[in-house]
C-alpha positions, -999 to +999 in steps of 0.1 A: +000+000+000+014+034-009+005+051+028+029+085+016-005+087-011-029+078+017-016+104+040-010+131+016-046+130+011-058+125+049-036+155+052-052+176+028-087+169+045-070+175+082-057+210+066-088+218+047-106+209+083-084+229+102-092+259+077-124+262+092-121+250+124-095+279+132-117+301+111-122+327+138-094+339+115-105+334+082-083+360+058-076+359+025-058+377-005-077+407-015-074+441-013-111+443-001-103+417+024-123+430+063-112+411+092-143+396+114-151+420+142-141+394+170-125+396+197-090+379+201-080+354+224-090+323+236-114+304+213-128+269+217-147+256+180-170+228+177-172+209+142-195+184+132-200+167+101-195+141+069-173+130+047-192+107+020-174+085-010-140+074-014-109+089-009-092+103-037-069+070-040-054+058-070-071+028-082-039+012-085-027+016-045-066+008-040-062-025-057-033-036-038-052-032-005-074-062+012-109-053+012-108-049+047-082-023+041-103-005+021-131-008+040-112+005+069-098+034+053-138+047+041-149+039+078-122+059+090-127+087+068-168+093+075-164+084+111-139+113+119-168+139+111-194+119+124-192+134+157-185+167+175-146+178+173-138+207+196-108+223+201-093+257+214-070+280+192-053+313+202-066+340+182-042+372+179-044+409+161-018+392+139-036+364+125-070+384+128-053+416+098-033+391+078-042+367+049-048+330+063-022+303+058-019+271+074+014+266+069+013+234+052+033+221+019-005+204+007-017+237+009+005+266-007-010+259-041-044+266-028-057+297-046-086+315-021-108+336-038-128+362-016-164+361-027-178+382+006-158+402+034-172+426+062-172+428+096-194+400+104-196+376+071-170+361+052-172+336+022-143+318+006-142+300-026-111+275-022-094+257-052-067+233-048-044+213-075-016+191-060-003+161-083-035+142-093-061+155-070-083+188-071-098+203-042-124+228-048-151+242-020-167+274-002-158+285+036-185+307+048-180+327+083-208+346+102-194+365+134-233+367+153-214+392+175-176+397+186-176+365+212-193+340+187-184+330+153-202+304+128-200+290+100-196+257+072-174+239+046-185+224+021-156+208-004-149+184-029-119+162-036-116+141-065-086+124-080-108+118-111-113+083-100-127+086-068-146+117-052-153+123-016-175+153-003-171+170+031-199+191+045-188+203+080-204+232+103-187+248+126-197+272+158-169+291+178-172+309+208-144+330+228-131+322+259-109+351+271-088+372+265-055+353+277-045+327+256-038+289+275+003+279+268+007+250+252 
């Protein structure tokens, strides 16, 4: 089994999660970009959702697995949205006023195209190319008011073989003002 394929894609889906479940700070390249009106700190984000089809796996590392391998991988894969994921994030002024950026080599060939940006809404039109697989989705951020954010993700990955969907919702409330150390 090729598992650097495998995890290159679980990692895309991890960093295309993480997108919105930090998305208190959802920036992206535009000069009519607004940052949310939020407050910075300590945030905590609950994300539920699905993932639904297959993996974008080459056929030809699929083949070589056991079907219990496969099987495993697709369980895997819609079980890890099928409940509630929360998780606390540090938001500063600094990520708050600059254009988002996980950080990640699976993601720097991302293009982000703002669609809406104000104050208290954001949407995010995300389109992806690495190798064989194409990532393309919409991010959409509401700030209700400055201590809670909400939002969804809706993308689509496809190899041109196999296609898996994630629709994921996503509400996050702040904490405080002093972030937690790691």
């Amino acid at each position: 089994m090729d598992t650097r394929r495998i995890n290159v894609t679980t990692r895309l889906s991890i960093g295309l999660t993480m997108l919105f479940c930090s998305t208190v700070c959802p920036a992206v390249w535009a000069a009519d970009f607004s940052p949310l009106d939020v407050k910075t700190g300590q945030w905590e984000s609950t994300v539920t959702g699905q993932a639904t089809g297959i993996p974008p796996i080459p056929d030809e590392v699929l083949n070589r697995m056991t079907p219990e391998q496969r099987a495993k991988i697709q369980a895997a894969m819609q079980a890890r949205g099928s409940k509630a994921t929360v998780s606390k994030s540090c938001l500063t002024k600094d990520k708050l006023d600059k254009a988002f950026d996980l950080g990640d080599e699976n993601t720097k060939s991302c293009s982000r195209s703002l669609i809406t940006s104000s104050g208290s809404k954001q949407e995010i039109r995300i389109d992806c190319t690495r190798k064989d697989v194409k990532t393309t989705g919409t991010v959409k951020v509401e700030a209700l008011n400055s201590e809670n954010v909400k939002g969804s993700m809706r993308m689509t990955v496809t190899n041109g073989e196999h296609t898996m969907n994630m629709n994921y919702i996503f509400a996050a409330k702040w904490i405080g003002p002093v972030c937690a150390e790691k």
